[in-house]
N, C-alpha and C positions, 0 to 999 in steps of 0.2 A: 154520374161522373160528367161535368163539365168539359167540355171541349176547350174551354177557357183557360180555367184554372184544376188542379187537380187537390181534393179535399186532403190536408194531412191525416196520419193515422198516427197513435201512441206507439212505437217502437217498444210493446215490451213493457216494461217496469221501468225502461231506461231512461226515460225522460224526453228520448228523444224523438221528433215526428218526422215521419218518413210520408215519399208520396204513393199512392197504391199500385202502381203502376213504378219498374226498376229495371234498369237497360243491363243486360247481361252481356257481359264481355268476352265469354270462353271464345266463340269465331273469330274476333278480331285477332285472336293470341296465333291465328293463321295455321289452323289445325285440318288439312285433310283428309287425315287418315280417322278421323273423329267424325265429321261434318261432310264427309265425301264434297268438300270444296273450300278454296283458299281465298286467303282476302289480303290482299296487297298492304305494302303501307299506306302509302298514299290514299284510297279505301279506307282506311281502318283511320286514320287519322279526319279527313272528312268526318267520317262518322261519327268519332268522339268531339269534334269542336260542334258540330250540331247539336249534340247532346247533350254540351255544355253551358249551350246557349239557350236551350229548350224548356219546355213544362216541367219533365220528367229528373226529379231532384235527388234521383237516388241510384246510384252507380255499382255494381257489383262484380269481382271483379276474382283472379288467383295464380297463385306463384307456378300454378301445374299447367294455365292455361300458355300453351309456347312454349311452354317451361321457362316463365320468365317475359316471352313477347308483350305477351296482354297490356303487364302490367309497364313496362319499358314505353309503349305506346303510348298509353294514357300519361307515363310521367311525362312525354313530350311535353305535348300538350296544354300539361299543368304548368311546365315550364313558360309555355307561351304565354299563357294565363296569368301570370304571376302569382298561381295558388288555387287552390280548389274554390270553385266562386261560393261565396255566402249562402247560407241552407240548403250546400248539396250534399249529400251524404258519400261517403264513400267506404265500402265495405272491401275486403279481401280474405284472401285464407289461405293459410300456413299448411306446407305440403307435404309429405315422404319427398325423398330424393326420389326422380323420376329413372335416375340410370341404375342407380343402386337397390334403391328398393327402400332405405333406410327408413327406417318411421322411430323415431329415438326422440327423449326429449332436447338433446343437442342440436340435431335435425329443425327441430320449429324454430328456436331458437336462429339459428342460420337462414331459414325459409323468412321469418319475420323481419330478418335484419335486411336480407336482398331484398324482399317486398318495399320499402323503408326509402331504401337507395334506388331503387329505378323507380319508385312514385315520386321521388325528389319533395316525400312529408316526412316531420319528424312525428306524426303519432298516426293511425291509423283508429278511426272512429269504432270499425264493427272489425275483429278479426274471425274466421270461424276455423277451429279443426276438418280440418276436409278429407274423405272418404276416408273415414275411421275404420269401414270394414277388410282394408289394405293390411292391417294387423287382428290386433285381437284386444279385447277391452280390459282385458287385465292387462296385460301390455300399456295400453292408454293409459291407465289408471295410475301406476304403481309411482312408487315416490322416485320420481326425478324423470318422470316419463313425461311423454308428448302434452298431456294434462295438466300436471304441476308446473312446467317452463311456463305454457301459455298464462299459468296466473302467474308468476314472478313474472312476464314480461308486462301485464296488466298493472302490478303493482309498481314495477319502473315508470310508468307514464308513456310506454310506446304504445299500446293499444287502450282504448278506452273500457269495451265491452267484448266478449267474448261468446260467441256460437257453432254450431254444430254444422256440419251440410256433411249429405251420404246419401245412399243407396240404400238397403235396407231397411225398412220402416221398422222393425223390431226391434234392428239395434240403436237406431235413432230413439228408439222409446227409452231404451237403458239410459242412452247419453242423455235425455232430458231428463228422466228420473234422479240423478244424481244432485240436480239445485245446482251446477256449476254455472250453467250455462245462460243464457239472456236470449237468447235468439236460437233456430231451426229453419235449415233450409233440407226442403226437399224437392226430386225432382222427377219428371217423368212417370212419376208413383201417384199422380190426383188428375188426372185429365178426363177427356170428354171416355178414351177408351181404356184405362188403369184408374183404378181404386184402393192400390196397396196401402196407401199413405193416409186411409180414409181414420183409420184409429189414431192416428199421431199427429195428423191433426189436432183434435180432441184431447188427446191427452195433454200434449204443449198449449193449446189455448186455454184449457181447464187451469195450466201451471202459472198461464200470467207472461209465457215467452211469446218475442214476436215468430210471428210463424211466414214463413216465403215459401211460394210455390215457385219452382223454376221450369222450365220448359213445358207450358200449358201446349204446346204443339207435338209433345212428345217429342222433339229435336226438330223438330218440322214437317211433320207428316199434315198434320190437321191445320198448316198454314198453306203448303204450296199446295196439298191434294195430295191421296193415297194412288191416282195415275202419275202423277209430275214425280213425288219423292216417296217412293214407298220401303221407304225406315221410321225405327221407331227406338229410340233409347239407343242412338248410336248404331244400327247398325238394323241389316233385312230384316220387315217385319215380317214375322206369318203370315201365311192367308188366310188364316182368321182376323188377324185383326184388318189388314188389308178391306176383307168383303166389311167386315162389321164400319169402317172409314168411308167407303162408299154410302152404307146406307145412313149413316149421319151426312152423308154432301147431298146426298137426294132429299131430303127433307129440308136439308139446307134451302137448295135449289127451288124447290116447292114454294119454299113463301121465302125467297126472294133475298135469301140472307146469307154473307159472306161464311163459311165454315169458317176461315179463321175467328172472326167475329165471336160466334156462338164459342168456340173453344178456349176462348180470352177471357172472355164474361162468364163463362162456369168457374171459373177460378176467383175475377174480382166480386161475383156476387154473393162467393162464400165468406160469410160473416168469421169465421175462426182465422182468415187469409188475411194479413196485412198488408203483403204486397206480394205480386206478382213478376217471376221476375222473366222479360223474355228477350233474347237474345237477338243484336241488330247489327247489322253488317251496311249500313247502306243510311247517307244523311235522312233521304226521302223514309226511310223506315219510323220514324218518329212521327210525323206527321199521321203517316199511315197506321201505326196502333194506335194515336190517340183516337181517329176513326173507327177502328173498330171497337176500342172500349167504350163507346158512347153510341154506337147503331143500335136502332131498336128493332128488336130480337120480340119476336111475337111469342106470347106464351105457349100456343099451339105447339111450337117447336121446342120448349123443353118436356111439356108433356107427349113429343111422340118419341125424344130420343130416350124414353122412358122405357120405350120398347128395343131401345137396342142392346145387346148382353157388354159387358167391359168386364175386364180382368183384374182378377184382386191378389194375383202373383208376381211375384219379383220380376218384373220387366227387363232386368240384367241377370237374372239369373243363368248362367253359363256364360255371360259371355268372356269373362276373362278365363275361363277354366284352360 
């Protein structure tokens, strides 16, 4: 990967090419009780015109993150811009009601149309169903549910393509198995220390969907350090995984190589990954993963993190309970 420029990737079946490397916008949307910290506007704005200005041509984005901020943000923006600049991609995702609870196919419906009006576009290129495990897949499914709107909304001309992003790797495998769907994001689930997502992967690359890995930091554990921020998937990590994050920074440390680095490039060096997607709060943040997706990471160091143990369980499992 070029420090330059950054190679497109086939998006999928869709036609369309994305770049491997995707600035995630949940922090911006100024979530602390998620992110244990907040980001201003002014921040968050920064951030997005750097972004807009930058290598990195593919934008992701959701109606839950702020519930509504995120995206508000970014329409500035667009607004300054007079439009989404030419081969930038811009994806979002249609939500439940955050107060209510709703997850109804009227609800996406509503979610898609606010998306719409505070990104000030009249179509939306990637929409994806987001955290479908907030219901039930019968529910999703059934005629005039969350599922069917999202293709009437496809067949109106507001979304172009539609995909999936969740939690659960097994339910993400149903949602892929259906053929609805063009795209899969997951998150927290394929990192240096979880491997839940390692099958769905495979099964969505085998189907020909683009496949995005979100949060290669685990939220940020394997960017700032397991002593700086020791969370993992929104929230305290164990001390197991804790000690196992140390002994991936000591080997880091050893030959000389940034942990974030190394936890970046396990994600873009997997061939099933299309893009990566990792969340940026800060102009300078750009520059700065473009660095680490291009430091050379000595082989040494992926045959010793071979010996470190990572978990292949639901990384959220309780924690809404």
């Amino acid at each position: 990967m070029s420090d330059e420029t950054l190679a497109l990737r086939a998006f999928g079946r869709t036609g369309i090419d994305v770049t491997p490397l995707c600035i995630g916008c949940a922090p911006l949307g100024d979530m602390p009780d998620t992110f244990a910290y907040g980001v201003s506007e002014a921040q968050a704005l920064a951030t997005l015109r750097a972004a807009f200005a930058g290598p990195i041509r593919f934008i992701d984005t959701a109606a839950s993150y702020g519930d509504g901020e995120a995206e508000r943000r970014i329409g500035l923006v667009l607004r300054e811009l007079g439009g989404l600049p030419a081969g930038y991609v811009l994806a979002s995702k249609a939500d439940r009601d955050l107060r209510t609870g709703e997850f109804s196919g009227a609800q996406m419906r509503r979610s898609v149309e606010r998306s719409l009006r505070l990104l000030g576009v009249d179509q939306i290129e990637i929409m994806h169903l987001h955290d479908p495990e907030h219901t039930t897949f019968a529910a999703c499914m059934a005629p005039g549910g969350p599922v069917e709107v999202l293709l009437q909304l496809q067949a109106e001309g507001l979304v172009r393509h539609l995909g999936v992003a969740g939690g659960p790797a097994d339910l993400m495998i149903r949602y892929v198995e259906t053929g609805v769907f063009a795209a899969v994001i997951t998150h927290n689930r394929y990192t240096l220390l979880n491997r839940s997502a390692d099958r769905l992967l495979t099964v969505a690359a085998e189907r020909g969907l683009a496949v995005l890995n979100a949060a290669p930091y685990g939220s940020g554990l394997l960017a700032k350090g397991p002593r700086a921020y020791p969370r993992y998937a929104y929230q305290a990590a164990r001390p197991q995984v804790v000690e196992r994050a140390l002994a991936l920074e000591a080997i880091c440390e050893r030959h000389g190589v940034p942990l974030a680095a190394a936890a970046l490039q396990f994600s873009t060096r997997d061939p099933r990954i299309t893009s990566t997607i990792i969340g940026m709060t800060r102009p300078e943040r750009i520059a700065q993963t473009m660095a680490l997706a291009t430091c050379a990471i000595p082989p040494a160091v992926w045959q010793e993190f071979a010996a470190v143990p990572f978990d292949i369980d639901d990384p959220e499992a309780g924690r809404f309970a």
